[in-house]
SERO-928197 format. One line per 10 residues: for each residue x, y, z of C-alpha. Coordinates in nm, 3 decimals, m for minus. Each point is the difference from the previous one (the first is absolute). Example, Ala and Ser with C-alpha at 12.3 -4.5 7.8 and 13.67 -1.06 7.14 Angstrom:
2
1.230:m0.450:0.780; 0.137:0.344:m0.066
END
This chain:
597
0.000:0.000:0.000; 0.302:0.270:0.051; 0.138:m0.114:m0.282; m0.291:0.076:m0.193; m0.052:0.320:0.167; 0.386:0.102:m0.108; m0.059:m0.088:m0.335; m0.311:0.171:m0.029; 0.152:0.355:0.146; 0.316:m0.054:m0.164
m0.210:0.007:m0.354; m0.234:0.273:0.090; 0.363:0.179:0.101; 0.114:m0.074:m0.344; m0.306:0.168:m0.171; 0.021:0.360:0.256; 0.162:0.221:m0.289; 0.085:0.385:0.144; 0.073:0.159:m0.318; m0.023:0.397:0.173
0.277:m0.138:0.238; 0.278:0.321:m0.063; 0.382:m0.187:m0.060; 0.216:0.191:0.265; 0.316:m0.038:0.017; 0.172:0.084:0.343; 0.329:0.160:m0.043; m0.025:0.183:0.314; 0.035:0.414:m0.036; 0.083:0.200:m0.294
0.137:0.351:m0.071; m0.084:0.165:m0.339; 0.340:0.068:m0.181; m0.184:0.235:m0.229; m0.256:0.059:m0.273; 0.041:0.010:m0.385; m0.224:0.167:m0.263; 0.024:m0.110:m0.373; m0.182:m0.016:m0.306; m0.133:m0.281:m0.210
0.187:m0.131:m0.275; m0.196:m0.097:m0.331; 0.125:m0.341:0.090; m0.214:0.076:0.321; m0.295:0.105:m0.149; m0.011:m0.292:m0.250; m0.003:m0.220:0.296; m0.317:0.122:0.152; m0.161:0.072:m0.326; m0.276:m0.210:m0.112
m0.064:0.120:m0.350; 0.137:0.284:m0.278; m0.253:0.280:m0.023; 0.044:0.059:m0.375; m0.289:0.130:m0.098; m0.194:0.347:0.101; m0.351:m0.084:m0.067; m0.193:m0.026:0.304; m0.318:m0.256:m0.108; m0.068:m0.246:m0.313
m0.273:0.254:m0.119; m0.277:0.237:0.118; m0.239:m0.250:0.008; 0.231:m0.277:0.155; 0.163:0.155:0.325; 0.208:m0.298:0.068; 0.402:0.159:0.058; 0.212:m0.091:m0.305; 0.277:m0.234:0.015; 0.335:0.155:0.032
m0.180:0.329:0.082; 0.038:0.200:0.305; m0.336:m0.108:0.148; 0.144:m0.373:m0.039; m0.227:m0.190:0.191; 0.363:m0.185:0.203; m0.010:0.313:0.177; m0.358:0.009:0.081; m0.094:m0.034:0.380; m0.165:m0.310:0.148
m0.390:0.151:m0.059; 0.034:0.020:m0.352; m0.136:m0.352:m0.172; 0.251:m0.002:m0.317; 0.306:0.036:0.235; 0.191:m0.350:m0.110; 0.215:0.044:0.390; m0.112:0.036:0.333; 0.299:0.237:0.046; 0.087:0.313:m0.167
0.372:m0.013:m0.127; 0.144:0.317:m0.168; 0.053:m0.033:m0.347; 0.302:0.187:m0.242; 0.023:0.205:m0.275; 0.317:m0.036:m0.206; 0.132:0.344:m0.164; 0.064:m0.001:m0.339; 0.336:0.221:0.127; 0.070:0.120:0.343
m0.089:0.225:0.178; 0.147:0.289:0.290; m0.152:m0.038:0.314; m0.131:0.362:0.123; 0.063:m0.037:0.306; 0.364:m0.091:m0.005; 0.073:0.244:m0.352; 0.257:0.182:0.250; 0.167:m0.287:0.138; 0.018:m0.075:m0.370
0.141:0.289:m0.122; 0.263:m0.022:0.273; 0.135:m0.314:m0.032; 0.012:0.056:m0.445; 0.223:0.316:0.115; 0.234:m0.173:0.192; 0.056:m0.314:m0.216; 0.169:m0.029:m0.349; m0.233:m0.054:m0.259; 0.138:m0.307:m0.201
0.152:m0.228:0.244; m0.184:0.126:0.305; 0.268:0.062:0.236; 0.019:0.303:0.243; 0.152:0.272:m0.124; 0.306:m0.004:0.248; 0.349:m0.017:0.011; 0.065:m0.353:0.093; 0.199:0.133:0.337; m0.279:0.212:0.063
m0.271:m0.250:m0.050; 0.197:m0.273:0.252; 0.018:0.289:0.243; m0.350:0.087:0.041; m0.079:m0.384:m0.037; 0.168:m0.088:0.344; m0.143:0.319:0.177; m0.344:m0.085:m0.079; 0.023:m0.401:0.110; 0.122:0.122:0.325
m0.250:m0.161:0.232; 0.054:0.209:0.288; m0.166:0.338:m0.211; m0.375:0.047:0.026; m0.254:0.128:m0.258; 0.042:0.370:m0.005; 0.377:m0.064:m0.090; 0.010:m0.247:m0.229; m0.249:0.255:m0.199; 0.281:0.272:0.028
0.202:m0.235:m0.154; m0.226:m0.055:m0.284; m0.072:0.340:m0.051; 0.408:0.062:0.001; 0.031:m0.261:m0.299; m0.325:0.163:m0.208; 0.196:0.309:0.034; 0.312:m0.081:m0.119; m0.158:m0.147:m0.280; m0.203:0.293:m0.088
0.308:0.204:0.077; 0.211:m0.154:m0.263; m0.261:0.017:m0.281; m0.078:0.362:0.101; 0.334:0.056:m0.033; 0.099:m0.172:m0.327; m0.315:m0.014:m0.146; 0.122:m0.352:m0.140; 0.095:m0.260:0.201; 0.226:m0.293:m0.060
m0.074:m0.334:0.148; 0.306:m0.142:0.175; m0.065:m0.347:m0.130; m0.164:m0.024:m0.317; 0.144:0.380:m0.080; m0.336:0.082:m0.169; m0.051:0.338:0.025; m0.334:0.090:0.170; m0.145:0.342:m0.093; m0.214:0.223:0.234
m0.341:m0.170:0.179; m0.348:0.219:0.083; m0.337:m0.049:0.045; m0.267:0.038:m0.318; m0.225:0.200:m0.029; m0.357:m0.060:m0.066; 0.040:m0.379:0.040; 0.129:m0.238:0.243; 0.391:m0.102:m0.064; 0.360:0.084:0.035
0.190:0.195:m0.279; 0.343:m0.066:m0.131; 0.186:0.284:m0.170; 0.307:m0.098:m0.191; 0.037:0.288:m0.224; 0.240:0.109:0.176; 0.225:m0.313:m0.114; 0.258:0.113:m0.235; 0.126:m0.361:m0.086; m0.306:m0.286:0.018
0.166:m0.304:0.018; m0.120:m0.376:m0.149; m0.119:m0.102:0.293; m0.339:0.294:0.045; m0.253:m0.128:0.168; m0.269:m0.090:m0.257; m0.311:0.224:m0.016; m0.191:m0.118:m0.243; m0.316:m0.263:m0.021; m0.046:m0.218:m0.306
m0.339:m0.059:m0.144; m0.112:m0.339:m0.003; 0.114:m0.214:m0.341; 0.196:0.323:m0.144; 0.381:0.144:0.054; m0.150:0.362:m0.019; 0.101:0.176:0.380; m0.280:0.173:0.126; 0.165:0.273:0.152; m0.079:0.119:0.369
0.063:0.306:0.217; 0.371:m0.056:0.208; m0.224:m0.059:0.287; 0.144:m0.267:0.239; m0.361:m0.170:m0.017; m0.158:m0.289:0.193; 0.150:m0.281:m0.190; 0.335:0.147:m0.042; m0.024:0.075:0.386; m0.085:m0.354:0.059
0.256:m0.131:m0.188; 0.275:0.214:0.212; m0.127:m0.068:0.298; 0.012:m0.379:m0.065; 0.401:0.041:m0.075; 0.028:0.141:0.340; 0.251:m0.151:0.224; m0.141:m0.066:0.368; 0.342:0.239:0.133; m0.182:0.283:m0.179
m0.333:m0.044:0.145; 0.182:0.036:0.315; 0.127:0.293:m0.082; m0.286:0.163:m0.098; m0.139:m0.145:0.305; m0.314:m0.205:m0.158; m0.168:m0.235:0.191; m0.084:m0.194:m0.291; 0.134:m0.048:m0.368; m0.133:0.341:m0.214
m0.133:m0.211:m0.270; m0.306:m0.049:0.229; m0.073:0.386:m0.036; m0.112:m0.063:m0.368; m0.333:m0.178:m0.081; m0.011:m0.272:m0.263; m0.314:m0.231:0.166; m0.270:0.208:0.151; m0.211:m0.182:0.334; m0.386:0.069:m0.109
m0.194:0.032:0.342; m0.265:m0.250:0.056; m0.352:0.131:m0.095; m0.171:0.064:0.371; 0.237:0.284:0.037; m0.133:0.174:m0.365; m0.309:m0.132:m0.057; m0.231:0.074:m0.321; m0.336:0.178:0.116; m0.325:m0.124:m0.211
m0.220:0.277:m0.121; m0.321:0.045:m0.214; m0.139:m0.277:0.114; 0.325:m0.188:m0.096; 0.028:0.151:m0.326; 0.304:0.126:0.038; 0.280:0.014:0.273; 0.197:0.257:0.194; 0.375:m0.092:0.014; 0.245:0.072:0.277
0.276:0.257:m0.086; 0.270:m0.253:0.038; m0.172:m0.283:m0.258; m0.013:0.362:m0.246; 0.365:0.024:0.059; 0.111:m0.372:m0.069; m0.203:0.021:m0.333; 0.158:0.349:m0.094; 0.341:m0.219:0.051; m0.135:m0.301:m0.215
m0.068:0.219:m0.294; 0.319:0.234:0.047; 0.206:m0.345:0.032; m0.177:m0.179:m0.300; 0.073:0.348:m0.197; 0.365:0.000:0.033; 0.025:m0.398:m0.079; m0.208:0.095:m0.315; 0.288:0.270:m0.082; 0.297:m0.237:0.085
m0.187:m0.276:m0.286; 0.064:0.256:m0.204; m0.356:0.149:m0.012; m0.121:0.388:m0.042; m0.215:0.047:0.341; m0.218:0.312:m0.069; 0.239:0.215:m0.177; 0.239:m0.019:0.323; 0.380:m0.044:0.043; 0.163:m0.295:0.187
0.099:0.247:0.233; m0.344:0.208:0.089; m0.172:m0.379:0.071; 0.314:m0.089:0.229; m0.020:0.322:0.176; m0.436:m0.061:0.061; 0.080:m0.346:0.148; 0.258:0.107:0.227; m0.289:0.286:0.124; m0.262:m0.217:0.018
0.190:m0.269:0.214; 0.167:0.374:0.230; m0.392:0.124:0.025; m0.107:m0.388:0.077; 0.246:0.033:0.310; m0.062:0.411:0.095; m0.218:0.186:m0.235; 0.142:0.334:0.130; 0.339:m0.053:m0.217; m0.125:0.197:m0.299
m0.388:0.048:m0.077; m0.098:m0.032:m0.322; m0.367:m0.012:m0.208; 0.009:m0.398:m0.031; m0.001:0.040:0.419; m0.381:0.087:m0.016; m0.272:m0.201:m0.037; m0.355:0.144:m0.033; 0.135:0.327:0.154; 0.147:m0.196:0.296
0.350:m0.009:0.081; 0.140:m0.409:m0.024; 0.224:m0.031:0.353; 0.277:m0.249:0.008; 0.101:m0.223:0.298; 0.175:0.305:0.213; m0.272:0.188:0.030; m0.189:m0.329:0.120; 0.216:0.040:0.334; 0.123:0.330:0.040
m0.223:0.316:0.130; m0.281:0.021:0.217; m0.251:m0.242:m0.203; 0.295:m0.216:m0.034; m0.010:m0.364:0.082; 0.237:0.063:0.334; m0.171:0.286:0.112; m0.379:m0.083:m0.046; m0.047:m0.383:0.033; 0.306:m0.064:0.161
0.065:0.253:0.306; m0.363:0.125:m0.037; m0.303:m0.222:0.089; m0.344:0.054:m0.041; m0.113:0.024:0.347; m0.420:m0.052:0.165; m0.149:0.195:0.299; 0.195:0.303:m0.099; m0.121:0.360:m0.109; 0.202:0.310:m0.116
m0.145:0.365:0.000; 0.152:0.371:0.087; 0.096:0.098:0.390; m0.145:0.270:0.208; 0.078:0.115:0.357; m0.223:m0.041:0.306; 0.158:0.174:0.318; m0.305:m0.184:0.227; 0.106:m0.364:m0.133; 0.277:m0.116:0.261
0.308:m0.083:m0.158; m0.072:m0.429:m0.025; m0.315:0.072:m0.198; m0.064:0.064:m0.345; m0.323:0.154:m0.155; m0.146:m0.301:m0.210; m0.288:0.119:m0.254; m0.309:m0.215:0.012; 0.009:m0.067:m0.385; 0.363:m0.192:0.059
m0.146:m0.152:0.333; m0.309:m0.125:m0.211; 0.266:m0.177:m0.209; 0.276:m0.122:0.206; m0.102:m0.272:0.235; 0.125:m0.215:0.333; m0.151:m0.382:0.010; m0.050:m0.011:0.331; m0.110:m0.369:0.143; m0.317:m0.006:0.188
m0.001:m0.043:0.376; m0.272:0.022:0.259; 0.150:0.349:0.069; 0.019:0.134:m0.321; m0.372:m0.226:m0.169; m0.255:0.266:0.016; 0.226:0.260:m0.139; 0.104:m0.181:m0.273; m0.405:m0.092:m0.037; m0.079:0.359:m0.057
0.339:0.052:m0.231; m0.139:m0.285:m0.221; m0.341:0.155:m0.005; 0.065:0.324:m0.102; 0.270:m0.153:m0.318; 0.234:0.126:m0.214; m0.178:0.396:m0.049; m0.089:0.066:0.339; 0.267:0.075:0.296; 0.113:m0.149:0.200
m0.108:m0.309:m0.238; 0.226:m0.344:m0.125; 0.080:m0.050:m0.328; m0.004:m0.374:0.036; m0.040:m0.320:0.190; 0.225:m0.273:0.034; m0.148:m0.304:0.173; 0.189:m0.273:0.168; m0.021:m0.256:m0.304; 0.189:0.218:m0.242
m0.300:0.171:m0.182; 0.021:0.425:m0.027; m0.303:0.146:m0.077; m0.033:0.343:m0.128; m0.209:0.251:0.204; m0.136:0.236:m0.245; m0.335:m0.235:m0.128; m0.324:0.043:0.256; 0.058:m0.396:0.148; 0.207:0.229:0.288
m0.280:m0.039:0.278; m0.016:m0.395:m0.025; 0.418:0.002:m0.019; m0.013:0.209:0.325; m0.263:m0.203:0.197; 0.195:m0.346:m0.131; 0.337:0.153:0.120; 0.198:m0.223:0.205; 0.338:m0.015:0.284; 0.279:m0.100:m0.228
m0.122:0.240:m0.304; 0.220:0.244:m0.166; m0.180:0.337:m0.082; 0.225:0.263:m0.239; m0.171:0.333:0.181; 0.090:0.368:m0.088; 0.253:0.151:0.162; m0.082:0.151:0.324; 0.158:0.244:0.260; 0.325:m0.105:0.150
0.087:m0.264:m0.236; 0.360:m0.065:m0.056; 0.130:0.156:m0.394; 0.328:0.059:m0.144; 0.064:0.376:m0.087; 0.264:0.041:m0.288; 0.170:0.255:m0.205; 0.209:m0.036:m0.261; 0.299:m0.007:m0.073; 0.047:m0.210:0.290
0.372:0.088:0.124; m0.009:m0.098:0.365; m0.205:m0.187:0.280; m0.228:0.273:0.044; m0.092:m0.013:m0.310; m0.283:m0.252:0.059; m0.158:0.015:0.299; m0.331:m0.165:0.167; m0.276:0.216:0.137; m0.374:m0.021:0.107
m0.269:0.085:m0.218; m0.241:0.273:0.074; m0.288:0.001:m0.285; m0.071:0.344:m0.147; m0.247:0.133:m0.227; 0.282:0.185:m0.225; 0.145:m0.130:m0.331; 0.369:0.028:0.141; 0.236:m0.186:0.292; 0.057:0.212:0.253
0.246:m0.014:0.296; 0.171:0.238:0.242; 0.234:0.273:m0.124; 0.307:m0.129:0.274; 0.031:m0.339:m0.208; 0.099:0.179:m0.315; 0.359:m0.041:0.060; 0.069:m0.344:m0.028; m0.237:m0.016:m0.275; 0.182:0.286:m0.187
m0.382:0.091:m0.088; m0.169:0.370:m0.093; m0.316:0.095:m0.072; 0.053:0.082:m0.337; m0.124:m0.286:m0.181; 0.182:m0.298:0.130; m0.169:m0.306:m0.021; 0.047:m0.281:0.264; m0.080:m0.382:0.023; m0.207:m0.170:0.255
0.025:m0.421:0.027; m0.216:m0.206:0.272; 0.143:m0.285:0.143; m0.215:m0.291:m0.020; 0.083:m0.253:0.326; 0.039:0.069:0.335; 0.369:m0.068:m0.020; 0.067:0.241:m0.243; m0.220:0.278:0.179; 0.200:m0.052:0.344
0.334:m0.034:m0.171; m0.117:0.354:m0.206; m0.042:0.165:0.359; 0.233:m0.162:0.214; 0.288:0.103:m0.274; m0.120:0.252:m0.255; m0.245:0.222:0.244; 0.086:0.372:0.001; 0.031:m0.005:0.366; 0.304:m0.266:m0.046
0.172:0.190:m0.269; 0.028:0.357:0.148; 0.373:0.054:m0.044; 0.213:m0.081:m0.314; 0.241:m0.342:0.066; 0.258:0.233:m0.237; 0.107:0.241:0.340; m0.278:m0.018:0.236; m0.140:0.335:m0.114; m0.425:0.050:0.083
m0.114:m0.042:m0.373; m0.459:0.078:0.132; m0.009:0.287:0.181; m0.173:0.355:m0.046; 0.208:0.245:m0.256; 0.000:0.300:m0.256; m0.352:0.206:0.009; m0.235:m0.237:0.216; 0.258:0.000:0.257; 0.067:0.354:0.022
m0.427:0.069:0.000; m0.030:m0.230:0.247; 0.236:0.172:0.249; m0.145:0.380:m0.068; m0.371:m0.085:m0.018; 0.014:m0.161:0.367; 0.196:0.286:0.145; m0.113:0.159:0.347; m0.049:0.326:m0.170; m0.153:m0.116:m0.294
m0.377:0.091:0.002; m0.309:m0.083:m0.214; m0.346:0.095:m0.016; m0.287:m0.231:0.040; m0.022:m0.036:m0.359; 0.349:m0.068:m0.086; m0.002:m0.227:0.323; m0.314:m0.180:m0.162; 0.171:m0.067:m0.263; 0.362:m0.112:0.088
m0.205:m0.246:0.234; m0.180:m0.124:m0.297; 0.314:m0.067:m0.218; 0.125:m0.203:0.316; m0.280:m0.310:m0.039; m0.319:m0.060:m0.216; m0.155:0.364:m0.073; m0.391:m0.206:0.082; 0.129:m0.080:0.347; m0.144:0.189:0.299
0.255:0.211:0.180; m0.020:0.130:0.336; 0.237:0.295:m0.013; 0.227:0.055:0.345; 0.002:0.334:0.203; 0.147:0.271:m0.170; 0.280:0.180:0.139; m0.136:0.385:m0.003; m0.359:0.010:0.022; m0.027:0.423:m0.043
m0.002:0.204:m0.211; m0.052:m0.294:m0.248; 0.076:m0.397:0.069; 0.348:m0.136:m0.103; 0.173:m0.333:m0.001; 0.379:m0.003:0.038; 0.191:m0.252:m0.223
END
């Protein structure tokens, strides 16, 4: 029988799988040497592509809105909801340039490292002692980052300071003599001037491209362009890229293979009913690329391309692939689409509507409300004026208690319009019903312990008063609500200074905590009363200054004295002007009744 027993657990152990089970391995502690940045190779990319976009239609026909094959709506990329996607993941597919191409981003770092190598055999243009002699100062592994970029910037400027000098310089290997290097204008590349070369040697770099099945050179500006670039950069010995202090061989800083982003990040819109479809700025700039890079294979076949030169369609690929990347490098018509300016992948994350800024830092936040600041002088200092429209809106779920029933009773009866009302109910099984519908009565009398009940906000409930920018602690503090039947937050004038607010427009954030925990940790940390001085140097950040402080010390002087009616109505300012008021003795009764300050 305990054999049988063993046998029997021993299988069932057999078929216990735990495929989530994370493989750790336990090497004990670990200190991070450091961190390196690169770029993708084309190699790279061709590794996690899944496809070549080749084509720039979007769908098979107007009528048949299934994403063409090849195209850059290829259903590979499409996302898991979409029925013709043949993968359940979405790998990135490539696009392979007909030439290559500068990457905008790194055109400087470019145009640096062109001027400080020689042009045929792409050594560094350095004397040989020279180059051994920065070569051991910058692999000295006791110097940090800041100097081993002084050191870089010393060998860019010797470089620059023998062709400034010379105008030509002569390679101290090959001996080919290199002429002067700046940037061009009105297109993205590198220019190399050798007119200044008395004596062109056998061995000139070759500028010319050959059309496809003919010996006829189709002559080219003396730009150092992307594939000549590429080409250079490749020769590079791994000593140089030291020198120039590159974390990475340059020929990564030239695009051959572009990455296509999946779909979900630019998806086509349907509109008219499915009609027709709204494309995403980036899909318009990988199509603009298809057609500029099918153009200038047409014209390297040997084929006339709308009346345009080899050199006009090479110069529109390498802007559409610069205005794919940043459309701010040079703006032209083709960068507007039905009066709409296309933007490329920077402006995706830079700026205030930015990727970083408004979905990454920046959440959308609930039980929040926004609206201009005004003072109060009778509010005490750990209040804030709430008006009733935001306290209608913002809500507390508050659980039901045999303390708290027949108030919440009358908040569920009156609903979502009337205050001091709920907005909804949340009972105990997991069902929220809204309170706005007439069914509020029989939800009130069916109310039970245990019940959660989202009710307005109400005096002295905990809130979080903000102003931005928020530079310090005080900042964001918590205070109690007072409900008032303005438009406008109010609080006293003394808490101004560690808000850094005026009256003159500002506009100031209010947030409710929704637990208990969160209220109590608000007030036991974040209260005003808590936060009076500034942790900086202990000074008293709320306290009474400029104007209100100065009328509050001469309107209560001793010899200060009003008339009833002024009296009146300083006493009225002090409290609700409907209130009662029994005025106290005044101090001189004849010839007429005054009140001292």
């Amino acid at each position: 029988m305990a054999n049988a027993m063993n046998e029997n657990r021993g299988e069932a152990d057999k078929t216990l799988t735990f495929t989530k089970q994370p493989y750790v391995v336990d090497v004990g502690p670990r200190r991070i040497k450091d961190v390196k940045f690169s770029m993708f190779s084309g190699e790279d990319v061709l590794k996690l592509g899944e496809v070549q976009v080749s084509r720039s239609q979007y769908y098979v026909s107007q009528e048949d809105k299934r994403p063409v094959d090849n195209g850059v709506l290829d259903a590979h990329m499409a996302c898991e909801k979409m029925s013709c996607c043949p993968r359940t993941l979405p790998p990135e597919l490539y696009r392979v340039l007909q030439t290559s191409s500068v990457h905008v981003r790194h055109a400087m770092g470019i145009f640096i490292v062109a001027l400080c190598i020689c042009k045929f055999c792409s050594c560094i243009l350095l004397v040989e002692t020279e180059r051994v002699n920065f070569l051991k100062r910058i692999r000295n592994s006791n110097l940090d980052h800041l100097r081993k970029t002084g050191i870089y910037k010393q060998v860019v400027k010797r470089c620059t300071a023998m062709a400034s000098s010379k105008k030509v310089v002569i390679c101290s290997r090959c001996h080919y003599v290199n002429g002067t290097v700046k940037k061009a204008v009105g297109t993205v590349g590198v220019i190399h001037d050798r007119s200044k070369v008395q004596n062109t040697t056998s061995n000139e770099f070759d500028d010319t491209i050959y059309l496809k099945g003919s010996n006829t050179p189709a002559k080219l500006s003396p730009s150092v362009g992307p594939d000549k670039a590429l080409k250079l950069f490749k020769k590079m010995l791994d000593e140089d890229c030291e020198l120039l202090y590159l974390a990475d061989r340059p020929e990564k800083l030239i695009i051959s293979i572009i990455p296509v982003p999946p779909i979900c990040i630019r998806p086509s819109v349907p509109v008219a009913g499915g009609a027709m479809s709204n494309e995403n700025d980036i899909t318009l700039r990988l199509a603009e690329i298809i057609r500029a890079n099918a153009s200038v294979h047409e014209a390297l076949s040997g084929a006339s391309v709308h009346n345009k030169s080899l050199g006009v369609l090479w110069d529109n690929l390498q802007l559409s692939v610069a205005q794919y990347v940043n459309s701010d490098v040079r703006v032209s018509d083709s960068s507007q689409q039905n009066g709409k300016r296309i933007t490329g992948l920077v402006q995706r994350q830079k700026g205030k509507q930015g990727r970083i800024r408004k979905n990454l830092s920046g959440k959308r936040v609930e039980y929040t409300g926004r609206t201009v600041i005004s003072p109060d002088p009778n509010l005490k200092i750990t209040e804030v004026g709430v008006p009733i429209k935001v306290a209608m809106t913002l809500s507390y779920p508050e659980r039901v208690s045999d303390h708290n029933i027949e108030r919440l009773k009358r908040a569920i009866r009156n609903g979502t319009y009337v205050y001091p009302g709920a907005n909804h109910l949340r009972k105990s099984n997991g069902s929220i019903m809204s309170l706005r519908f007439n069914a509020r009565k029989r939800l009130a009398e069916e109310l039970k312990l245990g019940d959660i009940v989202d009710r307005h906000l109400k005096d002295g409930d905990i809130v979080l008063f903000n102003r931005q920018p928020s530079l310090h602690r005080m900042s964001m503090m918590s205070h109690r609500a007072k409900i008032k039947h303005w438009n406008t937050f109010s609080f006293n004038e003394s808490v101004c200074n560690p808000y850094n607010a005026d009256f003159d427009g500002d506009e100031m954030n209010i947030h409710v905590p929704q637990t208990e925990e969160a209220r109590t940790e608000a007030l036991m940390l974040m209260g005003v009363q808590h936060n009076l001085c500034t942790p900086k140097n202990g000074e008293i950040l709320v306290a009474s200054t400029q104007d209100f402080l100065t009328t509050s010390f001469l309107i209560t002087r001793k010899d200060t004295f009003y008339d009833r009616a002024l009296f009146a109505l300083i006493c009225c300012y002090m409290g609700d002007a409907n209130d009662p008021i029994d005025l106290p003795t005044p101090a001189i009764r004849k010839p007429i009744e005054l009140w001292t300050g």
